[in-house]
N, C-alpha and C positions, 0 to 999 in steps of 0.2 A: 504494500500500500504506500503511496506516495505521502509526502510531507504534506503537501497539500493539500490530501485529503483528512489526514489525521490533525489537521491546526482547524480545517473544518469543522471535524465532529467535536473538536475541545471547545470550538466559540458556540456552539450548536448547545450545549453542556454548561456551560457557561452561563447562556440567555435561560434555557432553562431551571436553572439552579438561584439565578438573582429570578424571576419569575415566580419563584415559588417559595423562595425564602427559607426553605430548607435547613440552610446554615447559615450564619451573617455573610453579609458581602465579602469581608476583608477575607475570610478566610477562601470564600471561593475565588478571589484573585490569588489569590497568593496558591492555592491548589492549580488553577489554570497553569498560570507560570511552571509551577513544578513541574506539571503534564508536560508543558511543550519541551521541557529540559528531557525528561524522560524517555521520551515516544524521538529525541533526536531532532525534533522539527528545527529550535536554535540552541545555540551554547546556555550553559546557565548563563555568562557576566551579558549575552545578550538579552537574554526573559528578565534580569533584576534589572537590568540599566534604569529602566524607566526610574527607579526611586533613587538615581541620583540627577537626575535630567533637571532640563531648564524653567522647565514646567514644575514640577515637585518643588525647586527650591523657589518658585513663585510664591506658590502655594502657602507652603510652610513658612515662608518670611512673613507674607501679609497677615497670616494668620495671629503672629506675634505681634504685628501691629497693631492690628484689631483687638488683641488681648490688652495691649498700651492704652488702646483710645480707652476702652472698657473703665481700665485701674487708676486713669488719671480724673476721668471724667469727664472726658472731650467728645465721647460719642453719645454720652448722654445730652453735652450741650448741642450736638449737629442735631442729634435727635428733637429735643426740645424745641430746635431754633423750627425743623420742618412741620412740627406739630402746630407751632404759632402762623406758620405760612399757612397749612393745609386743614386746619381746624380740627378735629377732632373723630371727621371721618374716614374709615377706614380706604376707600374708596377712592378718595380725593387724593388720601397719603401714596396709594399704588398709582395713579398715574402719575401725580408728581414724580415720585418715586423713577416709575417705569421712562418717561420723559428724559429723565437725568441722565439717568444709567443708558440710555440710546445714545443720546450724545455722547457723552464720556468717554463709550467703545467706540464712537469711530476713528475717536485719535489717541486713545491709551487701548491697550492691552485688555481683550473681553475678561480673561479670567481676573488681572488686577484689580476691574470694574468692579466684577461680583464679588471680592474679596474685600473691595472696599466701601462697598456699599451693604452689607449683611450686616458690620458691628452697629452700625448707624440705624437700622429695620430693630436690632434686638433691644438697642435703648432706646427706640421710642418705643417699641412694644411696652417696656418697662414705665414709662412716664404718661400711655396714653391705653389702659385694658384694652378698648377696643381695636385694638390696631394686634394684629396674629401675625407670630410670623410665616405659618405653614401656610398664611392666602399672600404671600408677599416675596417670599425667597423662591420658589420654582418659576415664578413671573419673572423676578430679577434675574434671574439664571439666562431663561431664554430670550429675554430682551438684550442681555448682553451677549449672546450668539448668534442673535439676528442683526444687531448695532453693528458687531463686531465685521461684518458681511460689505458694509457701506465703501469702505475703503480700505486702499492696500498698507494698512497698519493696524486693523483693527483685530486680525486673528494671525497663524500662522498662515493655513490654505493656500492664500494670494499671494504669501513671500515665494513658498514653495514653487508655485506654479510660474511665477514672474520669473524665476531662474530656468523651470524649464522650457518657455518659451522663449528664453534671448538664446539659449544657447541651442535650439532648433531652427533658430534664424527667424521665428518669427514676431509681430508685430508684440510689444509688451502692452501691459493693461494700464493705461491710465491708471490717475490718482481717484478722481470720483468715478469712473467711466461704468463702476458697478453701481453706483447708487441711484440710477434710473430704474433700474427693476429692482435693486436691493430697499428702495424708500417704502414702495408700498407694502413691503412683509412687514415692515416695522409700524408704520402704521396701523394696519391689521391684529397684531400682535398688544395693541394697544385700546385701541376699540375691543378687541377679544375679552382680554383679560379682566376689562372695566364693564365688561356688559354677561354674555354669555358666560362667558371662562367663570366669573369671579363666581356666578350661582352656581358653576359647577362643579369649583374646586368646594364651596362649603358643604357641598353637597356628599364630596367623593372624600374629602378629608376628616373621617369619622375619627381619628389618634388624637390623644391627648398628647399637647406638645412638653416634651421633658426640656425644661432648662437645659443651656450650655454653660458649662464652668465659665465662659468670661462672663454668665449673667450674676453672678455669685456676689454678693454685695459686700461692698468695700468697707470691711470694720474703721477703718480711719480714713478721715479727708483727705486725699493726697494735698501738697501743697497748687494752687492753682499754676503756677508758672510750669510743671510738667503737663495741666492738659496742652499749654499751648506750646509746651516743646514737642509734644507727641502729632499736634498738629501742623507742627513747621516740618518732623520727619516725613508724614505725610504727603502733605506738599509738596517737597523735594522731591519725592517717589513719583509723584505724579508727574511732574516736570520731566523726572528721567524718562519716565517709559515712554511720552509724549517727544522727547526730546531723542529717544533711542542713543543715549552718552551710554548705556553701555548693557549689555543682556539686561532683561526685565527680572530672571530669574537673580543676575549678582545684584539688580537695586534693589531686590526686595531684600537679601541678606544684610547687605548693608545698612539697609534700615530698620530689620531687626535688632541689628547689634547694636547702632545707635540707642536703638530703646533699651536696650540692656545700658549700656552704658552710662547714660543720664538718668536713669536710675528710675525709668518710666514704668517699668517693667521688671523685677527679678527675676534669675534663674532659675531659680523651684517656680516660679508660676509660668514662666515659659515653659518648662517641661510639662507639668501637672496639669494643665490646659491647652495645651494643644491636641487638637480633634487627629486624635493617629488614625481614626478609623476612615476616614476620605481620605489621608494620605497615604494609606496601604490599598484600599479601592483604588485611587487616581494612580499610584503607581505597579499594581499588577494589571492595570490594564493597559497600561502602555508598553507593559511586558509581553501581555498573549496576543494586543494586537500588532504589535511587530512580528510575532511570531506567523500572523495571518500574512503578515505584506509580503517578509524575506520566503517564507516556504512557496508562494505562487498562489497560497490559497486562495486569497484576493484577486488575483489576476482568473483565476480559471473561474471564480463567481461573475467576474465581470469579461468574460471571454465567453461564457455562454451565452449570457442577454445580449452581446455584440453580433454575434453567428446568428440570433434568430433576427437581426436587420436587417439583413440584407444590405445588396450593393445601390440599390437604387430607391433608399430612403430620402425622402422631402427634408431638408432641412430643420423644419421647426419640429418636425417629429422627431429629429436625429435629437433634437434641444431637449426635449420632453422627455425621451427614455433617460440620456443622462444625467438629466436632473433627478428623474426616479432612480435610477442605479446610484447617483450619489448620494441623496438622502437615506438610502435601506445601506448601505456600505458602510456610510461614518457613524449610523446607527449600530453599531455594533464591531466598529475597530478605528482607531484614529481617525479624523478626519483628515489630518494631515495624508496620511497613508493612502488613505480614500483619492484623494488629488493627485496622489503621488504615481498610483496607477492608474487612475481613467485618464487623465489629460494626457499623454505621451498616445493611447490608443484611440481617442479621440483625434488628437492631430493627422496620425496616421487616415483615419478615417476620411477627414474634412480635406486634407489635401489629394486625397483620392479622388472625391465626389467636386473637389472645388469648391466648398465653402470656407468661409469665416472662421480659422479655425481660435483668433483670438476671443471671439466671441462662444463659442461652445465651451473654453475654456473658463468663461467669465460662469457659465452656468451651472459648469461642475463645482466652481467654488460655490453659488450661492446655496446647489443644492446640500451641500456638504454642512454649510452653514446657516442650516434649519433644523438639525436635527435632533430633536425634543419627544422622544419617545420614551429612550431608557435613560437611566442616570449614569453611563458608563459611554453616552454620546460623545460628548466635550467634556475637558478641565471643567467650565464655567455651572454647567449642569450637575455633574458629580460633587459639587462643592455644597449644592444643595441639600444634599442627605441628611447634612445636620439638624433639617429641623423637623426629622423622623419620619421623611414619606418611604412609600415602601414602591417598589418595581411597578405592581399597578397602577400606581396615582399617575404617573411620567406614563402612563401608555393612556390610561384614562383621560388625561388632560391634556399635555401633550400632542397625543395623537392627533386631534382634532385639528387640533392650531397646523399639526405638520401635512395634514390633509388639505385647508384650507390654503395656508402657506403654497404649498404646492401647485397651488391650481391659480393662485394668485399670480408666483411665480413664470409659470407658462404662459398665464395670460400676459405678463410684459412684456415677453421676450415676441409670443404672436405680434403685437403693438411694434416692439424694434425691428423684428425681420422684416416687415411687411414696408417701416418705412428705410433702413438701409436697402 
């Protein structure tokens, strides 16, 4: 049996196993991971990389962040200050909320967005009952992986693909040149969430939500001069990522440490509060779905839906299946990876038939970057687990948006082929 097919039946194992909840998540990534070590599909230092990766130490740094704003007091006052903005309803808080965080991503980093927009959601939760965070973090998650969609800084996807089309010789992708079909998911996304979504996540989210250690309340006042130093590290983080002076993943370390060091933060509570269980999720799955890309598996998934199109597919249908094929793909292994192998077979394709092939490329990233089904989609998604949804919620709520989304999505691209 080929690797290929065995990295299959392990992601196949996988979905079904976060699905059904059988054992917690962490431990089914980290079993994944083992599997692909086992079965030979990659080396172990390649299934663990992931939890040293640039992404993990994103993760893990803003985390400590967020544990800073928490311990100083500074995400209570952003939280407070939103509350006075957006009054007192829950509703009003989520699209301001939702608003922000769209913006945010399209010129900082989707996962730093959602990392740094969650401390801020759990101190207003805390200053305002009405305000949950289980109707406000799976919303922030996907509005910063549809934001993140707008432009070529918003996610990974469009760096990836921007290097494989200059060194294929072909045409690269504009700075906004996505955000003509990328604006109306976001919109949508927003309307959704504030209308439909919102009755239906109260609906679908029956779990009591269990505090996070950074909600743990501060036996002493800190002094107020570290909430606003923990809000100048901040800032500076956002300027980097914005500013790309140097990986997202070393700005966030260094602004961990910062907070360790001005004394925003200690190291027993940097340890003792940090969420390990989304940073063993986010990084055995960056483990098993490498294992999917380098084995072929991925390619022979998306090598079959290519074979049933035939040579003499229309264009905007060419747009619409891999939009479908990149949405079901990064649903269940990097999206990075996802782009890594459609667009290269894609080009091939397009320069065969003679079309646009910078523009089917634009569509692989977007569909890549909708993908809100399971919590094991994107960094930005999987960071939402914290506030106790289970596998079904993300397919229950999710789904919808990523059906919708979809149909959105083709409908632009129908609108640009017709007038290119």
């Amino acid at each position: 049996m080929s690797t290929g097919i065995i990295a299959i039946i392990i992601i196949i194992a996988v979905i079904v196993l976060y699905a059904t909840n059988i054992i917690p998540y962490p431990v089914t990534s980290l079993l994944a991971c083992t599997a692909m070590v086992v079965f030979n599909v990659i080396p172990f230092s390649t299934a663990f990389a992931g939890f040293g990766s640039d992404v993990i130490m994103l993760v893990a740094g803003m985390m400590v962040i967020g544990n800073a704003l928490f311990e100083t007091g500074a995400a209570k006052m952003l939280g407070a200050g939103m509350i006075r903005i957006c009054g007192k309803s829950e509703r009003v808080f989520l699209l301001v909320s939702l608003i922000f965080a769209s913006i945010m991503t399209t010129f900082c980093s989707n996962t730093a967005t959602i990392a740094l927009m969650m401390p801020v959601v759990s101190a207003a939760a805390k200053v305002n009952e009405r305000i949950r965070k289980k109707n406000c973090f799976m919303a922030l998650g996907m509005a910063s992986v549809l934001g993140g969609g707008l432009t070529m800084v918003g996610s990974s996807p469009q760096l990836v693909v921007q290097e494989i089309l200059i060194a294929g010789g072909v045409r690269p992708i504009g700075f906004f040149e996505m955000m003509s079909a990328g604006l109306p998911r976001v919109i949508v996304l927003i309307l959704y969430f504030t209308t439909i979504g919102y009755a239906l996540q109260k609906k679908v989210f029956t779990f009591e939500e269990t505090p996070d250690e950074e909600e743990a309340e501060v036996k002493e006042q800190p002094p107020k001069w570290k909430a606003y130093v923990s809000l100048g590290i901040l800032a500076a983080c956002v300027i980097s990522f914005i500013a790309q002076i140097v990986s997202v993943g070393t700005t966030a370390l260094i602004g961990s440490l910062a907070c360790i060091l001005t004394g925003c933060i200690s190291w027993k509570n940097v340890v003792t509060k940090m969420n390990w269980s989304t940073l063993i999720v986010l990084g055995g799955a960056i483990g098993f779905a490498t294992g999917l890309d380098k084995s072929g598996g991925g390619a022979m998934i998306a090598g079959f839906f290519v074979r049933l199109l035939g040579d003499h597919i229309d264009f905007f249908a060419l747009i619409a299946v891999f939009v479908l094929l990149s949405t079901i793909l990064a649903n269940i292994m990097s999206h990075t990876a996802t782009v890594s192998i459609l667009v290269p077979i894609a080009i091939g394709l397009t320069q065969q038939l003679g079309y646009d092939s910078t523009m089917i490329a634009i569509a692989i990233i977007l569909g890549a970057c909708m993908s809100c089904v399971s919590p094991i989609a994107t960094p930005p998604i999987t960071m939402t687990l914290r506030a106790g949804y289970r596998f079904s919620d993300y397919v229950k709520v999710g789904g919808l948006l990523n059906l919708i989304n979809y149909l959105v999505t083709i409908g632009a691209f129908f609108v640009l082929v017709r007038i290119v």
